[in-house]
Structure formats: C-alpha cells, structure tokens
N, CA, C and O atoms as a GROMACS GRO file, in nm:
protein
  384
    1UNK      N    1   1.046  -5.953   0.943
    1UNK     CA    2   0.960  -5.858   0.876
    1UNK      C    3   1.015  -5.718   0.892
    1UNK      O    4   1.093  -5.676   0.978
    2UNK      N    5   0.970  -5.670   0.812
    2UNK     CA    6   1.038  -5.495   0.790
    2UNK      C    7   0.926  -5.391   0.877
    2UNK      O    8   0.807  -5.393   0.848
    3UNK      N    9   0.979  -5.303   0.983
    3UNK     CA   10   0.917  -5.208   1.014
    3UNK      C   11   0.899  -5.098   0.932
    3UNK      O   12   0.945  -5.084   0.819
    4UNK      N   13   0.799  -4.988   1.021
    4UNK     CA   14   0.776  -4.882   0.951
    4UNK      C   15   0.906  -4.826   0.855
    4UNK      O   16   1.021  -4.835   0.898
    5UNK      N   17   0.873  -4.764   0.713
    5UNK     CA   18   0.990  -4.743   0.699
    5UNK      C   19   1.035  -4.593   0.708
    5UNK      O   20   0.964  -4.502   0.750
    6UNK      N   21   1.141  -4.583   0.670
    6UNK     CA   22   1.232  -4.409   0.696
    6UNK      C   23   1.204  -4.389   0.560
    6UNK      O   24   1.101  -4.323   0.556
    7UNK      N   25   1.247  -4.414   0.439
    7UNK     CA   26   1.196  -4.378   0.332
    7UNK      C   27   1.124  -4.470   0.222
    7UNK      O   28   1.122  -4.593   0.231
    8UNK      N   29   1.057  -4.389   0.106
    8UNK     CA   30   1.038  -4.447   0.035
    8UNK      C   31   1.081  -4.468  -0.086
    8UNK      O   32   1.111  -4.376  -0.163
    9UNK      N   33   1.091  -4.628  -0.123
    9UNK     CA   34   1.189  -4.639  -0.197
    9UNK      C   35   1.143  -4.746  -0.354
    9UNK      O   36   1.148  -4.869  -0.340
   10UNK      N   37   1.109  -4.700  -0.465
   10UNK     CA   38   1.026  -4.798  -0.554
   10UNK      C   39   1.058  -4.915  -0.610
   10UNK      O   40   1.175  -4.918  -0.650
   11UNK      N   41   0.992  -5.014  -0.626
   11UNK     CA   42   1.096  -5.134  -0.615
   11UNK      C   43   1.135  -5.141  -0.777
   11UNK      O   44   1.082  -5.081  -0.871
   12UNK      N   45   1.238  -5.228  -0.776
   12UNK     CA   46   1.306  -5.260  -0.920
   12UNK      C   47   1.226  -5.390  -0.969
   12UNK      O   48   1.174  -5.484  -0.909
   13UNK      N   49   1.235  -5.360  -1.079
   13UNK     CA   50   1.162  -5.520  -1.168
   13UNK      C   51   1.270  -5.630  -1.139
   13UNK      O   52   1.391  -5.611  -1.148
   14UNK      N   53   1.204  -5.754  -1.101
   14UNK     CA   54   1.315  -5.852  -1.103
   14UNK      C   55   1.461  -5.855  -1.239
   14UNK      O   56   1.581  -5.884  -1.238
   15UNK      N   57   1.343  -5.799  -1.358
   15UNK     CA   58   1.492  -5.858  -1.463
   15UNK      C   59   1.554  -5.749  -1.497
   15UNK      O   60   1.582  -5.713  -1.612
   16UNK      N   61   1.572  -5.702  -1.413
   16UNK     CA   62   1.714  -5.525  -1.409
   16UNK      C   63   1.748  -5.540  -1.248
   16UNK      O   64   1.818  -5.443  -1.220
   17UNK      N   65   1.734  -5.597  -1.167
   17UNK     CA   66   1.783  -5.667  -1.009
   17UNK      C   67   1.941  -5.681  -1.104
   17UNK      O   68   1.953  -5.728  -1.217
   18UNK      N   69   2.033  -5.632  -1.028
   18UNK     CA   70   2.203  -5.656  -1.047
   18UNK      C   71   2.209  -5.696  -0.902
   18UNK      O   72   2.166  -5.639  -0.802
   19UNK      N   73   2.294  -5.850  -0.921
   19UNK     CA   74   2.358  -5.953  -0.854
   19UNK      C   75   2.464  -5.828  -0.736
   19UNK      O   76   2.556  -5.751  -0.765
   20UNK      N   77   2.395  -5.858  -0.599
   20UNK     CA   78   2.504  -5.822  -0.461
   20UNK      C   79   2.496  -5.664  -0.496
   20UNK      O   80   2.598  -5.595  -0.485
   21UNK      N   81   2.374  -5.609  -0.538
   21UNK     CA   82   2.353  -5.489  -0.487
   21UNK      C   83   2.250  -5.485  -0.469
   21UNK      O   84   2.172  -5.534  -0.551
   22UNK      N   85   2.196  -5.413  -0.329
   22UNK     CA   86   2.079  -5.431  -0.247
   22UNK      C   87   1.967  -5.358  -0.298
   22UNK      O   88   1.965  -5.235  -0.293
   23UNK      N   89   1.868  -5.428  -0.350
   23UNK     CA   90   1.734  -5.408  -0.368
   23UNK      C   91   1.595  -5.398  -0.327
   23UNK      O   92   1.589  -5.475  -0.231
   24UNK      N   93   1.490  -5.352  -0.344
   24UNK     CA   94   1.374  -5.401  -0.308
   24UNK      C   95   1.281  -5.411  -0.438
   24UNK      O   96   1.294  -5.337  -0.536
   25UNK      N   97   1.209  -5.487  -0.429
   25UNK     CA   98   1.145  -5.588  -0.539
   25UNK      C   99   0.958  -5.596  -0.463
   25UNK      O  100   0.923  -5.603  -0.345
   26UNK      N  101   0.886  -5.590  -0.574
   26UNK     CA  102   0.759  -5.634  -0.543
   26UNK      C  103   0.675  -5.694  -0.650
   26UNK      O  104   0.676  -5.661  -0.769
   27UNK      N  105   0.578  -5.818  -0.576
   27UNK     CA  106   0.577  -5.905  -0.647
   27UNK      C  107   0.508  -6.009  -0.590
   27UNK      O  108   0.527  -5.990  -0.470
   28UNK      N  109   0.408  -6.151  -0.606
   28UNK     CA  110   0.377  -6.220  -0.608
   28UNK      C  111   0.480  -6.375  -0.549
   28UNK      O  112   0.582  -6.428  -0.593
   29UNK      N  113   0.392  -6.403  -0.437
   29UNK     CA  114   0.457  -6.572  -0.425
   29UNK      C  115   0.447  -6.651  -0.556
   29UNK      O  116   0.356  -6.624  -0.635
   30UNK      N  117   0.506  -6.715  -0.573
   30UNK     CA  118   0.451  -6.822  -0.663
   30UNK      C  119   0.420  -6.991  -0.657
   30UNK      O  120   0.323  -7.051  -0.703
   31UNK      N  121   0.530  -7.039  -0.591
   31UNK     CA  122   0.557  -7.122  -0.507
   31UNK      C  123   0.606  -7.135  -0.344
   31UNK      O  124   0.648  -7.032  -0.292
   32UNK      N  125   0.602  -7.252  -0.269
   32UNK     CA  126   0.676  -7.204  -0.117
   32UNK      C  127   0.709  -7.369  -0.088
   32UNK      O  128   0.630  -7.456  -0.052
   33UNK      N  129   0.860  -7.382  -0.119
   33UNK     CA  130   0.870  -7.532  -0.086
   33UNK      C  131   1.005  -7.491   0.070
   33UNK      O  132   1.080  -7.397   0.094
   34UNK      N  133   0.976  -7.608   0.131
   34UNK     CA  134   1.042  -7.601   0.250
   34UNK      C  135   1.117  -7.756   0.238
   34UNK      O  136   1.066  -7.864   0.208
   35UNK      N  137   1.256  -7.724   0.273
   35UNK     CA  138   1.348  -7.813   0.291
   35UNK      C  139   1.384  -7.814   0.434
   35UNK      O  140   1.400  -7.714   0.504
   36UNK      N  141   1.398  -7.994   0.486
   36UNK     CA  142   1.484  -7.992   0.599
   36UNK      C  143   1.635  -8.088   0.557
   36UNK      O  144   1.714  -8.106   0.650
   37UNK      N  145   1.664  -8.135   0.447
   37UNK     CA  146   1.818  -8.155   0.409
   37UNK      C  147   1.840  -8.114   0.258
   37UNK      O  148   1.751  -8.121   0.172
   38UNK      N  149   1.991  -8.061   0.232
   38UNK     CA  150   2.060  -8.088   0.364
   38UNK      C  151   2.106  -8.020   0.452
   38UNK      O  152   2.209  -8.044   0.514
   39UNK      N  153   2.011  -7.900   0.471
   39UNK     CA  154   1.992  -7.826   0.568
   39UNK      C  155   1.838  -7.770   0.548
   39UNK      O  156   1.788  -7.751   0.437
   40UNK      N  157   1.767  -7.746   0.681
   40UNK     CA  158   1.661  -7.615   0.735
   40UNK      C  159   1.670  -7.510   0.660
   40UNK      O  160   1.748  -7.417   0.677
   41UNK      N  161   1.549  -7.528   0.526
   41UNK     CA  162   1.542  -7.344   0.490
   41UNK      C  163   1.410  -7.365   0.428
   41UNK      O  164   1.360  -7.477   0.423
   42UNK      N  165   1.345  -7.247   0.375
   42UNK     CA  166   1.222  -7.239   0.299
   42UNK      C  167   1.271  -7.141   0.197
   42UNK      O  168   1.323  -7.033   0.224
   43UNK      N  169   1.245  -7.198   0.052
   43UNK     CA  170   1.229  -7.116  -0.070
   43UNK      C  171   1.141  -7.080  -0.114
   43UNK      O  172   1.050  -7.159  -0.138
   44UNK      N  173   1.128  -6.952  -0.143
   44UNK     CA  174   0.992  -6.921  -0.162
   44UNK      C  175   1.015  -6.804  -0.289
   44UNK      O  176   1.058  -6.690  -0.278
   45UNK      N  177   0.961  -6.889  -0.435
   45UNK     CA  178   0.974  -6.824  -0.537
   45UNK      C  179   0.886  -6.704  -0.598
   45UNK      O  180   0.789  -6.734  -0.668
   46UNK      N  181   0.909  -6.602  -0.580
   46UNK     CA  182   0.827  -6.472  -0.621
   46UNK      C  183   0.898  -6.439  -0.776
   46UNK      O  184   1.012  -6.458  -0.821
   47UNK      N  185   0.761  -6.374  -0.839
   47UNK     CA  186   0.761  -6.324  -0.950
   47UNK      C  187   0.665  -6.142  -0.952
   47UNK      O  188   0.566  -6.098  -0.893
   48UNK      N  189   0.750  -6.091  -1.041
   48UNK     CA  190   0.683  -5.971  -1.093
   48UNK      C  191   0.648  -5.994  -1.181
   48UNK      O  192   0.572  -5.900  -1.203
   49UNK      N  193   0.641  -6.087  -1.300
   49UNK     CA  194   0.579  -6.023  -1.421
   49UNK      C  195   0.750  -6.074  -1.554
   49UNK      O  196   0.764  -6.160  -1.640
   50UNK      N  197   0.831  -5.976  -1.506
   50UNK     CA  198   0.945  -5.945  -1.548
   50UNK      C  199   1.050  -6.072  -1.529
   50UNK      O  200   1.137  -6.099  -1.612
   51UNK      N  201   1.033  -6.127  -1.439
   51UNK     CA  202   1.151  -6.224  -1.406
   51UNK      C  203   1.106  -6.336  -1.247
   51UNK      O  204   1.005  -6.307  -1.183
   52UNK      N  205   1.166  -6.420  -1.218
   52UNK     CA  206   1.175  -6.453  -1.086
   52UNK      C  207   1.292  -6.475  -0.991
   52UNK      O  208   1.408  -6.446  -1.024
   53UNK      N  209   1.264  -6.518  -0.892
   53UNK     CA  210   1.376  -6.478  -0.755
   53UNK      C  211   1.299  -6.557  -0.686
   53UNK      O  212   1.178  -6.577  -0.694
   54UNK      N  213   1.437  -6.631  -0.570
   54UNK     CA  214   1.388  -6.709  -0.493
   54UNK      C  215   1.430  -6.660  -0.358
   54UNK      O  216   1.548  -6.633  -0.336
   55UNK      N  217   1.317  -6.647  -0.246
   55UNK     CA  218   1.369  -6.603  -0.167
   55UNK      C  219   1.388  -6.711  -0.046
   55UNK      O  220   1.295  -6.775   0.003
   56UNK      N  221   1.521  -6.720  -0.009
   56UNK     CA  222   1.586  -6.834   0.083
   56UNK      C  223   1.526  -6.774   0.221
   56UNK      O  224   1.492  -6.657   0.208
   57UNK      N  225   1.509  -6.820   0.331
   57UNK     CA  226   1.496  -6.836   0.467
   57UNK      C  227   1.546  -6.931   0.526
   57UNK      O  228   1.484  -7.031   0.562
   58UNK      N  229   1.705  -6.902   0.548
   58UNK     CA  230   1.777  -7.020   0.635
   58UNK      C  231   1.703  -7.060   0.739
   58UNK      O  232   1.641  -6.958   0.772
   59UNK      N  233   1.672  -7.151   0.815
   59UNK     CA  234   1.688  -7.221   0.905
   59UNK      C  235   1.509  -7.190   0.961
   59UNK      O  236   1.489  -7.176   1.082
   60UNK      N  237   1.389  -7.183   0.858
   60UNK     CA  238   1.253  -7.174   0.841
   60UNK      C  239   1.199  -7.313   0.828
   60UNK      O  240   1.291  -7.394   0.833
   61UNK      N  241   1.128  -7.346   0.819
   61UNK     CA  242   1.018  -7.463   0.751
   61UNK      C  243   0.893  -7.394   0.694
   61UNK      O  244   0.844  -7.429   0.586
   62UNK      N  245   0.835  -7.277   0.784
   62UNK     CA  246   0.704  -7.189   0.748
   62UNK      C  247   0.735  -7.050   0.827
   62UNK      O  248   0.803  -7.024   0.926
   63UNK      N  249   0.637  -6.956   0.718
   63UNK     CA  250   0.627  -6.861   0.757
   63UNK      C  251   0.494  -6.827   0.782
   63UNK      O  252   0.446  -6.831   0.669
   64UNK      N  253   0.402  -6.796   0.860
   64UNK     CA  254   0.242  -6.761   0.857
   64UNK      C  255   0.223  -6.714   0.748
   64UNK      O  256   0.328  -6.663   0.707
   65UNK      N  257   0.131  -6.703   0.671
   65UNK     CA  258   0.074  -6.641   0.553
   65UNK      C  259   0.155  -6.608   0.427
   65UNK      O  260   0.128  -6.513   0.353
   66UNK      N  261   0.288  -6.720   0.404
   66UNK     CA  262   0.375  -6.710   0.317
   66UNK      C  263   0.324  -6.822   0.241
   66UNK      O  264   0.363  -6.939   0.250
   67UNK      N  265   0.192  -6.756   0.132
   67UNK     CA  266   0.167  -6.890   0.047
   67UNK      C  267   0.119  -6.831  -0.086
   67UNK      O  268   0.118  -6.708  -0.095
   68UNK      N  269   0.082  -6.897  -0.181
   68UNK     CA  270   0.083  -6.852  -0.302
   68UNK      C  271   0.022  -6.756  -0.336
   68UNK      O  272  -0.070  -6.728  -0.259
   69UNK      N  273   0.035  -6.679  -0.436
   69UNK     CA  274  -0.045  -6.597  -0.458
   69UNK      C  275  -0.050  -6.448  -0.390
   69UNK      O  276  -0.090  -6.345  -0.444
   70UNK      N  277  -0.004  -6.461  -0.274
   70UNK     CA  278   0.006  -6.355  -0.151
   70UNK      C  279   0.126  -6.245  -0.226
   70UNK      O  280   0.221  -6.283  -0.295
   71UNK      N  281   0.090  -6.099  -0.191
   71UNK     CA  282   0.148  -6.025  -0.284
   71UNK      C  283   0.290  -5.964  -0.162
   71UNK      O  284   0.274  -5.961  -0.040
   72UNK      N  285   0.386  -5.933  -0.213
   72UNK     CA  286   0.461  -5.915  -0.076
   72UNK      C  287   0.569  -5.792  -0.143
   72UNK      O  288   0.578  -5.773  -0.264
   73UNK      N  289   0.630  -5.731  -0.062
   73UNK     CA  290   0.787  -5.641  -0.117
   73UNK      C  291   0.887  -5.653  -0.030
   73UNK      O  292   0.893  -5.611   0.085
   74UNK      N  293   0.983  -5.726  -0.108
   74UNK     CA  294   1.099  -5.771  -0.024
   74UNK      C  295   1.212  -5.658  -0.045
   74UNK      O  296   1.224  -5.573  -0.134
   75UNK      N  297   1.272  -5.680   0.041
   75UNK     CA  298   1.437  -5.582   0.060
   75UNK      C  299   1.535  -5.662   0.083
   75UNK      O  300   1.531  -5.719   0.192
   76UNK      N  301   1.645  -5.690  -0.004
   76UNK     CA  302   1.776  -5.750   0.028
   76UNK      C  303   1.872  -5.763  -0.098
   76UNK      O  304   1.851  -5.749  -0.219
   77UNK      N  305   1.999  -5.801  -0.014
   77UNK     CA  306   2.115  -5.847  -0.160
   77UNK      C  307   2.094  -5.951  -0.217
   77UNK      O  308   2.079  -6.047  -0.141
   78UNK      N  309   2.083  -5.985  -0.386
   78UNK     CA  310   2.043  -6.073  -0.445
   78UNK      C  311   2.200  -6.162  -0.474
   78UNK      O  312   2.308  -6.108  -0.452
   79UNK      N  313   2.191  -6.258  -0.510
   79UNK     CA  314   2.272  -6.296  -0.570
   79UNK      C  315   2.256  -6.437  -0.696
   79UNK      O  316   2.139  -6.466  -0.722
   80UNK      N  317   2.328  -6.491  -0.745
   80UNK     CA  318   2.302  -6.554  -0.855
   80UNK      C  319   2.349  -6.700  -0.846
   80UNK      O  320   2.470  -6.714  -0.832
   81UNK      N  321   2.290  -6.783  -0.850
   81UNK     CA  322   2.349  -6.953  -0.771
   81UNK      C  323   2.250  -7.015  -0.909
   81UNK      O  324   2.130  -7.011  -0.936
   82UNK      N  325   2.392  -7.083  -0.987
   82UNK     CA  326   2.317  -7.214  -1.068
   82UNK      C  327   2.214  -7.140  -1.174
   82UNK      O  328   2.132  -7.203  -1.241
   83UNK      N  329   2.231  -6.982  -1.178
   83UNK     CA  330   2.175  -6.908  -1.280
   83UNK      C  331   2.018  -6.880  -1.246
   83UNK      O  332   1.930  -6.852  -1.327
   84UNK      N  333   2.002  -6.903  -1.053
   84UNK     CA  334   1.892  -6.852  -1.023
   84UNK      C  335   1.888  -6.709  -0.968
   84UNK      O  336   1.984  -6.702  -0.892
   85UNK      N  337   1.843  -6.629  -0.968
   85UNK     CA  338   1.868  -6.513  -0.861
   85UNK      C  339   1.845  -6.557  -0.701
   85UNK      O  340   1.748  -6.634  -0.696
   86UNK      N  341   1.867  -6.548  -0.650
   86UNK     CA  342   1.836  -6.562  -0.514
   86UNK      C  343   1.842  -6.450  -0.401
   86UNK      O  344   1.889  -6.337  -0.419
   87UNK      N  345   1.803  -6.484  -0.313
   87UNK     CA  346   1.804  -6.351  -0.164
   87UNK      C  347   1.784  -6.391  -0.060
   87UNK      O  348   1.671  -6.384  -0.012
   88UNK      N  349   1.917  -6.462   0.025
   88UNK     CA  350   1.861  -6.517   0.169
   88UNK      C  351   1.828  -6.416   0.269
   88UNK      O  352   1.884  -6.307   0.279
   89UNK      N  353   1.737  -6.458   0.340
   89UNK     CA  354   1.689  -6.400   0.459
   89UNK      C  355   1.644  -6.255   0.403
   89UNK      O  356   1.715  -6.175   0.463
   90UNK      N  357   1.569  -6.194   0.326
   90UNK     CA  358   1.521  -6.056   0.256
   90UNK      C  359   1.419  -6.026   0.399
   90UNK      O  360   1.359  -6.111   0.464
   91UNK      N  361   1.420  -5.918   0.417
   91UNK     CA  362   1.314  -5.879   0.479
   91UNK      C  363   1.196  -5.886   0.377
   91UNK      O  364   1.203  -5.925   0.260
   92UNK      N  365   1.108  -5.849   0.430
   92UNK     CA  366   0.911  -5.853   0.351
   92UNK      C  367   0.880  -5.784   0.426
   92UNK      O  368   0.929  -5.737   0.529
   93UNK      N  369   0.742  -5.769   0.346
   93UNK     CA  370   0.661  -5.723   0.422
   93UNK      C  371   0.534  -5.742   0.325
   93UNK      O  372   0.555  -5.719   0.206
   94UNK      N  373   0.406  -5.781   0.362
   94UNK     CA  374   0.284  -5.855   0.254
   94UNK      C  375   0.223  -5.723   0.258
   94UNK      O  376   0.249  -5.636   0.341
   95UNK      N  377   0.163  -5.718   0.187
   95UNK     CA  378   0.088  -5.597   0.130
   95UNK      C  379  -0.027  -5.632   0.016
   95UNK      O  380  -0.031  -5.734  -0.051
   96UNK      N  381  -0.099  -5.544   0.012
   96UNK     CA  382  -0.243  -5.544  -0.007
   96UNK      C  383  -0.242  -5.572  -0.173
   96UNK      O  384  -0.348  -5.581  -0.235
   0.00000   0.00000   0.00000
C-alpha cells in the first residue's frame, strides 16, 4: 500500500495509460481472480470507465478488502501482455 503522499498527482484514464511509463490510474475493481499455477499471483481487473487494466500481485492469493466494486488509485509501470494492459505489484491505495 502507498503512504502519505509528497505530491499530488491526477490520475490518467486507462485508455491514454502508454505501455512502461509510470502512471497512476483511478478506478473501480471489477473482478479479483487468484491463481496458484502456474505460479502464486492475484489479478485483479480495474476499470475507469475508459478502458481496463489488470493489476498482477505476484506471489498473493488475497488482499483484505480487494473485492469488487471497491474504488481504489493505483501507481505503477504498465505494460502490455497478449494485448492486455497490465501492472504487477502497483501500489494502491482504496479510497472513498
């Protein structure tokens, strides 16, 4: 999770997010599926409105209060796998 922050910074709409430059995004869970092969991670697909992104958590099964619907703003490098966006390990932080 993300501490207090140093600045403020407004997030980008998912569908203007450019691939491996670092973003922050806000936005809605949508789904939260957890894999253990063939490896430990949890995906957890958020949407703005604009687009979606999946956010990876290597080596997770659950996160407390990472479930649908829950509104959150993530920070991290995206990248593009199989024509999904993706973002392992993004910081968050849930919000109101």
């Amino acid at each position: 999770q993300r501490g207090p922050r140093q600045a403020e910074v407004s997030p980008t709409a998912i569908s203007a997010v450019v691939p491996r430059r670092r973003t922050t995004m806000a936005g809605k869970v949508v789904r939260v599926t957890a894999f253990s092969r063939p490896w430990v991670r949890l995906d957890v697909e958020f949407s703005d409105g604009t687009g979606t992104a999946v956010l990876r958590f290597v080596g997770r099964l659950e996160i407390p209060g990472m479930v649908p619907g829950r509104s959150l703003e993530v920070e991290g490098t995206p990248a593009m796998e199989h024509g999904t966006l993706i973002i392992l390990n993004p910081l968050y932080e849930f919000v109101a």
